[in-house]
PASEBA-1860 file (N, C-alpha, C; in nm, 3 decimals):
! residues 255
1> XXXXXXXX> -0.403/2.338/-0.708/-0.519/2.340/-0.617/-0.646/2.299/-0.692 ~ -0.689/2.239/-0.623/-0.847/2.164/-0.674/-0.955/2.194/-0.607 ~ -1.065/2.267/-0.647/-1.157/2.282/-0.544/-1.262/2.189/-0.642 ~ -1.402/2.128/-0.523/-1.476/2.062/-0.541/-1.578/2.082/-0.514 ~ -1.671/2.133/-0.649/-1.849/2.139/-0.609/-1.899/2.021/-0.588 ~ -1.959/1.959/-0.480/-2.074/1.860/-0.454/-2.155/1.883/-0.524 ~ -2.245/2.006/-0.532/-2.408/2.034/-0.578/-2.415/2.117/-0.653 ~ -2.456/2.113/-0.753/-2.443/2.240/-0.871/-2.538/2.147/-0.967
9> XXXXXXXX> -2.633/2.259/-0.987/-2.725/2.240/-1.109/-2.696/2.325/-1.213 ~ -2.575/2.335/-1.247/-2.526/2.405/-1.390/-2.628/2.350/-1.507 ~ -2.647/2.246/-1.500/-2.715/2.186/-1.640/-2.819/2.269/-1.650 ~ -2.898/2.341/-1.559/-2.977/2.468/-1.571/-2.983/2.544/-1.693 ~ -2.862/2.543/-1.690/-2.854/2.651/-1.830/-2.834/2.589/-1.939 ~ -2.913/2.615/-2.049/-2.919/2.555/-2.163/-2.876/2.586/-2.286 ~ -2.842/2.711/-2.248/-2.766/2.807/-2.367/-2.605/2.785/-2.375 ~ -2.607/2.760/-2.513/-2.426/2.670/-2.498/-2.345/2.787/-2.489
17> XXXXXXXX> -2.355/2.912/-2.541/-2.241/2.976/-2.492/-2.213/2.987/-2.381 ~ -2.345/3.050/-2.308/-2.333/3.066/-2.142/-2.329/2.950/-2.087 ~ -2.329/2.859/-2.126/-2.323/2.725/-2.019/-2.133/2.740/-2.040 ~ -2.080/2.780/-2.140/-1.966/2.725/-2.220/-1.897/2.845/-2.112 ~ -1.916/2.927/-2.094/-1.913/3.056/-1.997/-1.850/2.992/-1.832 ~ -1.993/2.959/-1.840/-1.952/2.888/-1.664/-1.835/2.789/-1.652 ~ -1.886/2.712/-1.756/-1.769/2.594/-1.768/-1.599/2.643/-1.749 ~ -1.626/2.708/-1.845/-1.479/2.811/-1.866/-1.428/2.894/-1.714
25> XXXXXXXX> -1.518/2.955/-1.655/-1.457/2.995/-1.528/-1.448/2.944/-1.428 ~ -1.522/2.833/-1.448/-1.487/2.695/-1.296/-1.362/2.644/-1.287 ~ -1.296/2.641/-1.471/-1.161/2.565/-1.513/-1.080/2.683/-1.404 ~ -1.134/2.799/-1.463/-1.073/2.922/-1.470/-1.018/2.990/-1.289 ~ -1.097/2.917/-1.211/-1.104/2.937/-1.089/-1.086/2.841/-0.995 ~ -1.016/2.716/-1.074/-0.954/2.587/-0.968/-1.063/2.473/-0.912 ~ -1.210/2.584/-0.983/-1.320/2.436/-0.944/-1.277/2.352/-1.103 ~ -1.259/2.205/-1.016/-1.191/2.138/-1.163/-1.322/1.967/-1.115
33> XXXXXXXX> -1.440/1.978/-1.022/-1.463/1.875/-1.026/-1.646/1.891/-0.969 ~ -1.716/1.889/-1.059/-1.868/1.942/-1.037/-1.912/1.801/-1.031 ~ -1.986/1.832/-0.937/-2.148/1.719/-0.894/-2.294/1.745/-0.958 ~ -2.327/1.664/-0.998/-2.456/1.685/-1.062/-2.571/1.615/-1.016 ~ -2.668/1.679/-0.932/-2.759/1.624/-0.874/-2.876/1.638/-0.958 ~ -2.954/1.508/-0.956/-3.095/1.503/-1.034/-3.207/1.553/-0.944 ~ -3.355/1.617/-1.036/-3.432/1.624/-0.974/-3.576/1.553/-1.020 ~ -3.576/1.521/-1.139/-3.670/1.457/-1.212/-3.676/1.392/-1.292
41> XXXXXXXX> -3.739/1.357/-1.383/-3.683/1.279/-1.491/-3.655/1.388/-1.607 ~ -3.689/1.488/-1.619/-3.645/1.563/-1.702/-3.580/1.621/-1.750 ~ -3.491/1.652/-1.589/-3.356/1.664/-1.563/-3.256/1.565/-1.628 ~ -3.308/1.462/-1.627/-3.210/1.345/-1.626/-3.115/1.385/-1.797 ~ -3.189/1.363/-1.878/-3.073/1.429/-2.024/-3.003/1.532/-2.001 ~ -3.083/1.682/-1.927/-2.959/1.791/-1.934/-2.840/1.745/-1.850 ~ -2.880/1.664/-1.736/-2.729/1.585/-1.683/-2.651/1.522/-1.757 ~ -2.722/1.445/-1.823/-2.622/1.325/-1.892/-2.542/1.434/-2.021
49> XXXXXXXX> -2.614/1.497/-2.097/-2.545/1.583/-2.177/-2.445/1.667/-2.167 ~ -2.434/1.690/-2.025/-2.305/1.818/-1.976/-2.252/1.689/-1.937 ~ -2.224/1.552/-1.871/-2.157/1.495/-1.842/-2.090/1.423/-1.964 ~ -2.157/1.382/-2.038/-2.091/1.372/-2.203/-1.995/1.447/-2.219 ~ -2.042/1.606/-2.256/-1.960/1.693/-2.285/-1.839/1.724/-2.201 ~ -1.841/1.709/-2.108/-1.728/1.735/-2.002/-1.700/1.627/-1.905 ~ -1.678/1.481/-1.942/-1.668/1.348/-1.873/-1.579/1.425/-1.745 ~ -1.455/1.452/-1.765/-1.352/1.446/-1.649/-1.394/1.556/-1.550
57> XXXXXXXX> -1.469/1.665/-1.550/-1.543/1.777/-1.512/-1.670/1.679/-1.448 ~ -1.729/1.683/-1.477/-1.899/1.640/-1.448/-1.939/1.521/-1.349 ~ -1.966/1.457/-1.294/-2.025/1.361/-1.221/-2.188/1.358/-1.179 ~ -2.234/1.265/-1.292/-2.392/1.258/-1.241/-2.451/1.205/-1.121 ~ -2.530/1.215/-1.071/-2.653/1.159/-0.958/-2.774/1.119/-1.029 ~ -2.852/1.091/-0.954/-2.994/1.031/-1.007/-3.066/1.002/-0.896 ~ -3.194/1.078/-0.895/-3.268/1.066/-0.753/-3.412/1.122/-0.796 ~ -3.468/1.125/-0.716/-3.642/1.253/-0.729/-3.599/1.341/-0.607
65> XXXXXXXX> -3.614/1.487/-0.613/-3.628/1.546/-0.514/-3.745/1.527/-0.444 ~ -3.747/1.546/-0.333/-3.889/1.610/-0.275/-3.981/1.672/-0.296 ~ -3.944/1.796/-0.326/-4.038/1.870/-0.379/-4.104/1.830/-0.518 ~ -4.054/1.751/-0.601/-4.117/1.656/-0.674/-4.169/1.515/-0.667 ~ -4.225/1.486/-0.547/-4.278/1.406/-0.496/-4.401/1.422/-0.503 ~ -4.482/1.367/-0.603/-4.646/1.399/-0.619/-4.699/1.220/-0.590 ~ -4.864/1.274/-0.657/-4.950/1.095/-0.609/-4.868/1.060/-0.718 ~ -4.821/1.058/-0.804/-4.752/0.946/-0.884/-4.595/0.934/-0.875
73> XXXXXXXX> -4.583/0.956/-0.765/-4.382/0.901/-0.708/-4.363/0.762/-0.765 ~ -4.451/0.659/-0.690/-4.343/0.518/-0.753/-4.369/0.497/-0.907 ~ -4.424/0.585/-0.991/-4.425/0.605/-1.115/-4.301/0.636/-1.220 ~ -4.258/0.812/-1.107/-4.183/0.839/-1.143/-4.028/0.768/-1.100 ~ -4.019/0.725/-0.984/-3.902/0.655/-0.967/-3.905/0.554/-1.050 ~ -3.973/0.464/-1.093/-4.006/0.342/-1.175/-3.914/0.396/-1.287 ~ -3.898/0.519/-1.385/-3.850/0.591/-1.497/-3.685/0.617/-1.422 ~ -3.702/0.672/-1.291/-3.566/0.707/-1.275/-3.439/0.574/-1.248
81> XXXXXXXX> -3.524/0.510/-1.170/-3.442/0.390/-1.172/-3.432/0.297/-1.304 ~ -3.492/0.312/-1.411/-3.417/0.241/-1.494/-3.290/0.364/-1.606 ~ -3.328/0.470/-1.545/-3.217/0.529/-1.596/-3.084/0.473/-1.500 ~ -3.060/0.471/-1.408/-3.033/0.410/-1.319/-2.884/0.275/-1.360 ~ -3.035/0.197/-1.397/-2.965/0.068/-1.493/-2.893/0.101/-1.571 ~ -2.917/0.212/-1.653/-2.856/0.228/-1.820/-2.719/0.314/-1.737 ~ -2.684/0.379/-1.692/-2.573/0.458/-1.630/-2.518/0.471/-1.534 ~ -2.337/0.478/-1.561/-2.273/0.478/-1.430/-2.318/0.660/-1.389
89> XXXXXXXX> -2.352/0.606/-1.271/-2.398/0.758/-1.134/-2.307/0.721/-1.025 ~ -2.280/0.815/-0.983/-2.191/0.854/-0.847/-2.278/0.867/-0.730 ~ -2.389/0.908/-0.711/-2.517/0.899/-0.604/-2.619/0.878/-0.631 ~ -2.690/0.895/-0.541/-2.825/0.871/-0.559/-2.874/0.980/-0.477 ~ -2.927/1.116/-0.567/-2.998/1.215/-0.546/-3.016/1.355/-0.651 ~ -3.071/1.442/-0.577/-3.066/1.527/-0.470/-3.233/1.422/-0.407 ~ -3.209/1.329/-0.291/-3.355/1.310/-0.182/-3.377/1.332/-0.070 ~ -3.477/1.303/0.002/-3.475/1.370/0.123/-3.671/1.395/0.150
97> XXXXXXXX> -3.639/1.526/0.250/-3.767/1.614/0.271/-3.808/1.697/0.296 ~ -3.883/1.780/0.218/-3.861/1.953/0.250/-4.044/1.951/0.305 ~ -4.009/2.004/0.384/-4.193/2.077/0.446/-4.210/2.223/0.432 ~ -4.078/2.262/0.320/-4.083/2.419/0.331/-4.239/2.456/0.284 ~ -4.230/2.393/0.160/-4.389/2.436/0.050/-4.435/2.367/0.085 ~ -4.501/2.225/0.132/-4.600/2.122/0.123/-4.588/2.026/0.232 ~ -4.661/2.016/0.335/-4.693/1.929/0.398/-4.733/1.787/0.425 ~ -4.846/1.825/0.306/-4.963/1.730/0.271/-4.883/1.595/0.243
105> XXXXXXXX> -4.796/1.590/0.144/-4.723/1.470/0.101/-4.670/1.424/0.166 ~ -4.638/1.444/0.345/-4.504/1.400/0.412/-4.516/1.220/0.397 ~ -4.583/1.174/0.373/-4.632/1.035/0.384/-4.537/0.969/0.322 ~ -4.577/1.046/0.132/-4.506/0.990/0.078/-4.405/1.027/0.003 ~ -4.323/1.206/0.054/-4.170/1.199/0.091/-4.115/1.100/0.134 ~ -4.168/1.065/0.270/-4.121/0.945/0.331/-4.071/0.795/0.260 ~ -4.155/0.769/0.228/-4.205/0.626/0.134/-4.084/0.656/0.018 ~ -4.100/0.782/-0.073/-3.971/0.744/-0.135/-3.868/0.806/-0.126
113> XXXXXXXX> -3.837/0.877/-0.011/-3.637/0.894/0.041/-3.643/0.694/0.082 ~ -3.681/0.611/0.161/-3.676/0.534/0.198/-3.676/0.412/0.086 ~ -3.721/0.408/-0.025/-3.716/0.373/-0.137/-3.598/0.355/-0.228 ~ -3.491/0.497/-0.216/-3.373/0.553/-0.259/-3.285/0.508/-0.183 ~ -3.307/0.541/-0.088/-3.222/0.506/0.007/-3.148/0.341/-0.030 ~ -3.292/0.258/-0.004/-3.263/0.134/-0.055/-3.228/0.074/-0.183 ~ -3.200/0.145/-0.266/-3.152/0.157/-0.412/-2.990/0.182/-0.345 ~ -2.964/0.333/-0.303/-2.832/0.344/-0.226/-2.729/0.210/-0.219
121> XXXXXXXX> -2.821/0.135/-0.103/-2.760/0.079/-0.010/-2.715/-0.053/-0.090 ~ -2.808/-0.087/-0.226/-2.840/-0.187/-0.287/-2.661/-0.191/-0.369 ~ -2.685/-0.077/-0.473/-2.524/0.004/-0.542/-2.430/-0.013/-0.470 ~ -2.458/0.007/-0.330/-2.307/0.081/-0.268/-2.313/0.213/-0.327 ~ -2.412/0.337/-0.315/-2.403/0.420/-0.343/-2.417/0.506/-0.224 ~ -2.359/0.636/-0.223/-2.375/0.742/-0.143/-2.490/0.845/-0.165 ~ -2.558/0.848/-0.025/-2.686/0.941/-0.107/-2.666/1.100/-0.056 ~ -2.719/1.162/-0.099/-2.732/1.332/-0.088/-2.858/1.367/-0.058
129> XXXXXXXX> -2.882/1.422/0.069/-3.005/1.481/0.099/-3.008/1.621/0.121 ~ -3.162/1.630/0.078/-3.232/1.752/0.069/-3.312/1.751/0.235 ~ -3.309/1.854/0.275/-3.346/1.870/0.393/-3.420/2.004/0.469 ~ -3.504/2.015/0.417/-3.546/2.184/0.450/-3.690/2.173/0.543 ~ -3.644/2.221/0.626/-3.761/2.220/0.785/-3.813/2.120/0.809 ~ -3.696/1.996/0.804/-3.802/1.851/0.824/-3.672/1.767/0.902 ~ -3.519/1.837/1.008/-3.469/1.709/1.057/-3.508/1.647/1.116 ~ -3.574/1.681/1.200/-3.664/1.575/1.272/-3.695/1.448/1.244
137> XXXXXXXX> -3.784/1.488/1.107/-3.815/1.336/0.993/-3.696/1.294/0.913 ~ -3.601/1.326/0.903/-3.494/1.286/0.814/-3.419/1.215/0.934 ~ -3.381/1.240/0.989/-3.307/1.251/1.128/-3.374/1.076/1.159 ~ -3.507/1.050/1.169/-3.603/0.940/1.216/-3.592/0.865/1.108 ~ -3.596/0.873/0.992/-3.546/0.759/0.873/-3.420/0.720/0.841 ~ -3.323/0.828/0.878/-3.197/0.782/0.915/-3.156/0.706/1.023 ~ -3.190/0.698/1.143/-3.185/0.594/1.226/-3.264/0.466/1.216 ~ -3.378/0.476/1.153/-3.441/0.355/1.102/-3.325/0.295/1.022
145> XXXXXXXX> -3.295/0.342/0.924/-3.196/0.280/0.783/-3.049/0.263/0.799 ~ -3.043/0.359/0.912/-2.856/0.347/0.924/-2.782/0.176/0.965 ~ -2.677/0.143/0.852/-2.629/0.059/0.879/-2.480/0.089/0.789 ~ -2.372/-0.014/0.769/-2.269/0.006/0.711/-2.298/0.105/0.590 ~ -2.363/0.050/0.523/-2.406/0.139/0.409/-2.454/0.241/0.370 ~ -2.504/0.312/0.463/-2.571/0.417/0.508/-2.479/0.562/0.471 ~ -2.438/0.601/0.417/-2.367/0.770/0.399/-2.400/0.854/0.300 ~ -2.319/0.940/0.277/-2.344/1.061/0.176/-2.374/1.188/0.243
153> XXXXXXXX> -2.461/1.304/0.194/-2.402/1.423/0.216/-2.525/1.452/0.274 ~ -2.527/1.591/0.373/-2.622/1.651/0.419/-2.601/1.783/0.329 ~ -2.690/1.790/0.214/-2.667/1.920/0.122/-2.729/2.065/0.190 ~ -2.656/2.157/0.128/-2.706/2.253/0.204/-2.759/2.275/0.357 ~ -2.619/2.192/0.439/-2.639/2.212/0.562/-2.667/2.364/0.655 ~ -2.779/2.400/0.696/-2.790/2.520/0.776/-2.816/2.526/0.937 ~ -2.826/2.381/0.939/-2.866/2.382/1.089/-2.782/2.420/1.217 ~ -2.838/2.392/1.315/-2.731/2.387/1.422/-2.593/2.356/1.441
161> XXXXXXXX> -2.519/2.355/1.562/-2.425/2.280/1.545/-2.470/2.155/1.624 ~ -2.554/2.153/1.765/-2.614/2.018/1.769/-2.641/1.934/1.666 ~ -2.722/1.993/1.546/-2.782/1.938/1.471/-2.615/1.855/1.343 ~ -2.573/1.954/1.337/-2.389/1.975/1.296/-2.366/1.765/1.329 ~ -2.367/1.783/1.456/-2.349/1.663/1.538/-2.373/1.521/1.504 ~ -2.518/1.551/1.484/-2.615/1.437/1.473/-2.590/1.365/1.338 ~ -2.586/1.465/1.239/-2.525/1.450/1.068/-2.402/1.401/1.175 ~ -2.300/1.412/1.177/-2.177/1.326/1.162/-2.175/1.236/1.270
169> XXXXXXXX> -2.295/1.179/1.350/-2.268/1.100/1.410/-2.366/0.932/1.306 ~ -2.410/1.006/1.259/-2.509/0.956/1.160/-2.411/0.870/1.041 ~ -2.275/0.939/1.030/-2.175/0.920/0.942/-2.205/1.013/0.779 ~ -2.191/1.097/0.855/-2.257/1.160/0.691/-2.169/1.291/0.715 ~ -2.124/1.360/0.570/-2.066/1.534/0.567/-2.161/1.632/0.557 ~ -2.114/1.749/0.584/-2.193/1.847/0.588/-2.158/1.956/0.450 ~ -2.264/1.945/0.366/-2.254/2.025/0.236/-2.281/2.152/0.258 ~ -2.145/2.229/0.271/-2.144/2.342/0.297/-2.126/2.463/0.197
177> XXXXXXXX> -2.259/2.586/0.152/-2.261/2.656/0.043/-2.262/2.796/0.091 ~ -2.344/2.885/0.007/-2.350/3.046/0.023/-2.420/3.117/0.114 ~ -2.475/3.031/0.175/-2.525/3.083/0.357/-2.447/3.047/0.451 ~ -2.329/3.024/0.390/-2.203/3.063/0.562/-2.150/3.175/0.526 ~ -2.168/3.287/0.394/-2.112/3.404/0.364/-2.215/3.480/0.412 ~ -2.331/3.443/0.469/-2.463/3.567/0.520/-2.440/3.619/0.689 ~ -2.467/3.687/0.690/-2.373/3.786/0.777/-2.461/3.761/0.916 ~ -2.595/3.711/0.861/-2.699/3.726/0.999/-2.759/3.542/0.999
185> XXXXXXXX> -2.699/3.506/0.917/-2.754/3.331/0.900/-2.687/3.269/1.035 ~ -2.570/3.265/1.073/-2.515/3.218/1.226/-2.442/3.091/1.112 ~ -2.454/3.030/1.026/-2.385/2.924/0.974/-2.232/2.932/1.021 ~ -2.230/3.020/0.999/-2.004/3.080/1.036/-2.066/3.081/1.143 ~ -2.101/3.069/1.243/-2.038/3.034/1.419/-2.041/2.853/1.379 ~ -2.158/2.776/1.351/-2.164/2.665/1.352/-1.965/2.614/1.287 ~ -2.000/2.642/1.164/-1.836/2.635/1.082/-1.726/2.659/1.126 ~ -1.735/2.742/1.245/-1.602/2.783/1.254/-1.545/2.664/1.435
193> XXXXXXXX> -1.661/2.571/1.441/-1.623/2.475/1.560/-1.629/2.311/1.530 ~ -1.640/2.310/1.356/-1.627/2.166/1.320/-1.479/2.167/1.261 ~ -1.471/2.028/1.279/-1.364/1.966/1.203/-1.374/1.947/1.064 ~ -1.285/2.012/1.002/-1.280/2.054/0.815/-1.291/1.894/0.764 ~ -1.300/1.769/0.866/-1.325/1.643/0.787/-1.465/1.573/0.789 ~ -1.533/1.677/0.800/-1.654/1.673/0.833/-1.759/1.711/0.713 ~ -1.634/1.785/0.622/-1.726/1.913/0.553/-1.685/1.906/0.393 ~ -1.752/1.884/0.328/-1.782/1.983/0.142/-1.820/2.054/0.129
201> XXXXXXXX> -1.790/2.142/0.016/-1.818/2.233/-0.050/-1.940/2.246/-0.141 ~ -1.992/2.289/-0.210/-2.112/2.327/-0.264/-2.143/2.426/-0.299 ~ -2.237/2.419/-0.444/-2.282/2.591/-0.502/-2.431/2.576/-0.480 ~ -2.495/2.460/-0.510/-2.646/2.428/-0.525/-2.686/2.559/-0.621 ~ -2.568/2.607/-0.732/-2.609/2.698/-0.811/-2.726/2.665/-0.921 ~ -2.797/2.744/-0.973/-2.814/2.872/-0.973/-2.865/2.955/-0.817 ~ -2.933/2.902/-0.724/-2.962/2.949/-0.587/-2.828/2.968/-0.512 ~ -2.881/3.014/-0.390/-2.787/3.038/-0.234/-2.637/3.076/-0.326
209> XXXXXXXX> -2.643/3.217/-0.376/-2.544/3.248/-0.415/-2.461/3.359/-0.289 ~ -2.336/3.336/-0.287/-2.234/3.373/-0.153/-2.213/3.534/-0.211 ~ -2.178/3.574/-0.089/-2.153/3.724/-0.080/-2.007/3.735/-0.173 ~ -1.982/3.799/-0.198/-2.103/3.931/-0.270/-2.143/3.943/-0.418 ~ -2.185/3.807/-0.448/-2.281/3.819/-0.558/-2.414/3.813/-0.512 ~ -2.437/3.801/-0.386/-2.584/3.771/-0.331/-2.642/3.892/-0.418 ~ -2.791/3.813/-0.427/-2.901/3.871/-0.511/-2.871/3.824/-0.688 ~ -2.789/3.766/-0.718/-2.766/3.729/-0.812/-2.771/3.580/-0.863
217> XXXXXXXX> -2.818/3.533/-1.013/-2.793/3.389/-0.988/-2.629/3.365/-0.936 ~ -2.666/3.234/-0.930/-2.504/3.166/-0.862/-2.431/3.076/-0.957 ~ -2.335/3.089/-0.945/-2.279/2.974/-1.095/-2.160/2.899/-0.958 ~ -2.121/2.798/-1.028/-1.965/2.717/-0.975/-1.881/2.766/-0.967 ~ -1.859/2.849/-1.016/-1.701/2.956/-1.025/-1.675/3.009/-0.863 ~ -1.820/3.097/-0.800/-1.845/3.081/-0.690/-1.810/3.043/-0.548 ~ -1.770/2.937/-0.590/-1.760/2.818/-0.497/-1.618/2.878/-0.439 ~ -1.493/2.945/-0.474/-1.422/3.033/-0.443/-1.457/3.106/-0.315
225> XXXXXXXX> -1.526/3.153/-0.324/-1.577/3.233/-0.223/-1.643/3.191/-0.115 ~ -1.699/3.076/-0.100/-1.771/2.978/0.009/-1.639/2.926/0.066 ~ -1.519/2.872/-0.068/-1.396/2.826/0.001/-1.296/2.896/0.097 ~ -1.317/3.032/0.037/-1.268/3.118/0.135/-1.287/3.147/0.270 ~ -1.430/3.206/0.242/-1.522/3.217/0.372/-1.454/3.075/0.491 ~ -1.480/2.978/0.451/-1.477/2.863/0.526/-1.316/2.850/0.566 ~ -1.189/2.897/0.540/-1.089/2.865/0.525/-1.087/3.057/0.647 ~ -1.138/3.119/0.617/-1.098/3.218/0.758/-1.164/3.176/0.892
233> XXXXXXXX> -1.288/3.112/0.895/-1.370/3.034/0.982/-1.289/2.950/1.052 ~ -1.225/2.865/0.994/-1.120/2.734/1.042/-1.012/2.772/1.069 ~ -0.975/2.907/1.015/-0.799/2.999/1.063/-0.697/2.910/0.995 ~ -0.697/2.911/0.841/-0.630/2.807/0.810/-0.604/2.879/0.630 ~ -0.539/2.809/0.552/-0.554/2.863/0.442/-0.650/2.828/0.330 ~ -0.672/2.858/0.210/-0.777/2.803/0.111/-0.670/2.690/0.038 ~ -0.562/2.669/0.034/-0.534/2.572/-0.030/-0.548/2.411/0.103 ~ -0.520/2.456/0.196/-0.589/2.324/0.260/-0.702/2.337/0.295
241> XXXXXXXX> -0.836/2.421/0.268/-0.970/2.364/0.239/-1.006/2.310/0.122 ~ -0.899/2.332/0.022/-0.913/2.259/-0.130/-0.935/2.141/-0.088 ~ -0.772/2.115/-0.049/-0.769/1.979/-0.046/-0.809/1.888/0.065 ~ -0.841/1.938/0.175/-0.929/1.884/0.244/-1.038/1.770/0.203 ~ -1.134/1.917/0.158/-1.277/1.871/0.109/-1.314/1.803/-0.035 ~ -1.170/1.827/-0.134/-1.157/1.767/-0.262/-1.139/1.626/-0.209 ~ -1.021/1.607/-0.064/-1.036/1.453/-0.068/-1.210/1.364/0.046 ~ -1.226/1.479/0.055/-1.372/1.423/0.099/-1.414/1.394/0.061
249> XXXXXXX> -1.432/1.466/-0.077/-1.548/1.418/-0.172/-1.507/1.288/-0.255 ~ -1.390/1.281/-0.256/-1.371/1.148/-0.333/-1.340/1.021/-0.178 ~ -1.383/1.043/-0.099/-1.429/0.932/-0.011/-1.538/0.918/-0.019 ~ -1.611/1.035/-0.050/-1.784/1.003/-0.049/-1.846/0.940/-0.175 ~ -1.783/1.007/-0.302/-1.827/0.991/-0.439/-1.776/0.881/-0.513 ~ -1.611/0.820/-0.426/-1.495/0.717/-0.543/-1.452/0.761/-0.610 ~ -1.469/0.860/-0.666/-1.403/0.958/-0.791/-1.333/1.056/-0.753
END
């Protein structure tokens, strides 16, 4: 059995034993295939370094989040995209648009998910979005941009199941993490009326850690427990949500 993190910011941790820790119980717990989403340029080495260290484990991305979207974006993309050049990446992210903290920038959120996007489409790459209190606007640049090329993941999907909809009519999966184990989130009603080919897995660890480590950071190992959750939701077992969503992700990723 193979389970598959999409989103995990393990590279977080910088301390080699405890990184060596996590590593060890992801082996240890059947997650045998982590995603590594970028958020800055600063990010960009602790990715490449755990992907070094653990080639057959690891799979990088490369993107700007949102929330790191300041007046100097096409600055910073200018740096990310030539990392870009120098390395094979599997996506292009974690992008998107969050209005959770900041408003002010929606302009030019906009300007560069739409930017990425077109980098995406340029690769043949799959992108991963960030999406927090803004489908509306994501939702409206996705129909602007949607064409053959157009896919990748809706990370940390929480929305509706209308909304459920729109993502897969859009052609895109739904990155599913540790708020379908919350008891009052409603995610498990949405989950439990899609089709499992719809859907990945995800830790977006160290955050949105699943019951019952909630209140705790979150590691990949984790991801067990989201698989579960999701595999009583669907009335089905955890070895075919393994492999389900393990072969999802390698329709989405190539790998």
């Amino acid at each position: 059995m193979i389970l598959t993190d999409t989103h995990t910011h393990l590279y977080y941790e910088t301390d080699d034993v405890k990184r060596t820790g996590l590593v060890r119980r992801c082996t240890d717990n059947n997650i045998k295939r982590l995603f590594l989403p970028n958020v800055d340029p600063s990010s960009m080495p602790l990715i490449f370094s755990l992907v070094n260290a653990h080639p057959d484990l690891c799979f990088p991305m490369l993107g700007l989040h949102p929330c790191s979207v300041k007046a100097d974006w096409e600055d910073v993309l200018g740096v990310i995209k030539k990392s870009i050049e120098q390395h094979k990446i599997v996506a292009i992210g974690e992008i998107g648009i969050d209005l959770y903290w900041d408003k002010t920038l929606l302009a030019e959120q906009i300007q560069a998910f739409k930017m990425q996007i077109a980098w995406a489409k340029e690769l043949k790459l799959p992108i991963v979005i960030h999406c927090r209190e803004a489908f509306d606007q994501v939702f409206e640049v996705l129909e602007q941009e949607q064409d053959e090329n157009l896919r990748g993941i809706f990370h940390c999907f929480t929305g509706t199941l209308e909304q459920a909809h729109k993502v897969i009519e859009l052609g895109f999966y739904l990155g599913i993490g540790g708020v379908v184990t919350y008891k009052n989130a409603g995610l498990d009603k949405v989950v439990a009326q899609l089709d499992l080919k719809h859907i990945v897995l995800e830790t977006d660890s160290p955050y949105l850690t699943p019951v019952p480590h909630r209140g705790k950071p979150n590691e990949s190992s984790y991801l067990s427990y989201i698989a579960q959750k999701v595999a009583e939701l669907q009335q089905t077992d955890l070895e075919t949500v393994a492999e389900v969503t393990t072969e999802n992700s390698r329709l989405i990723f190539g790998v």
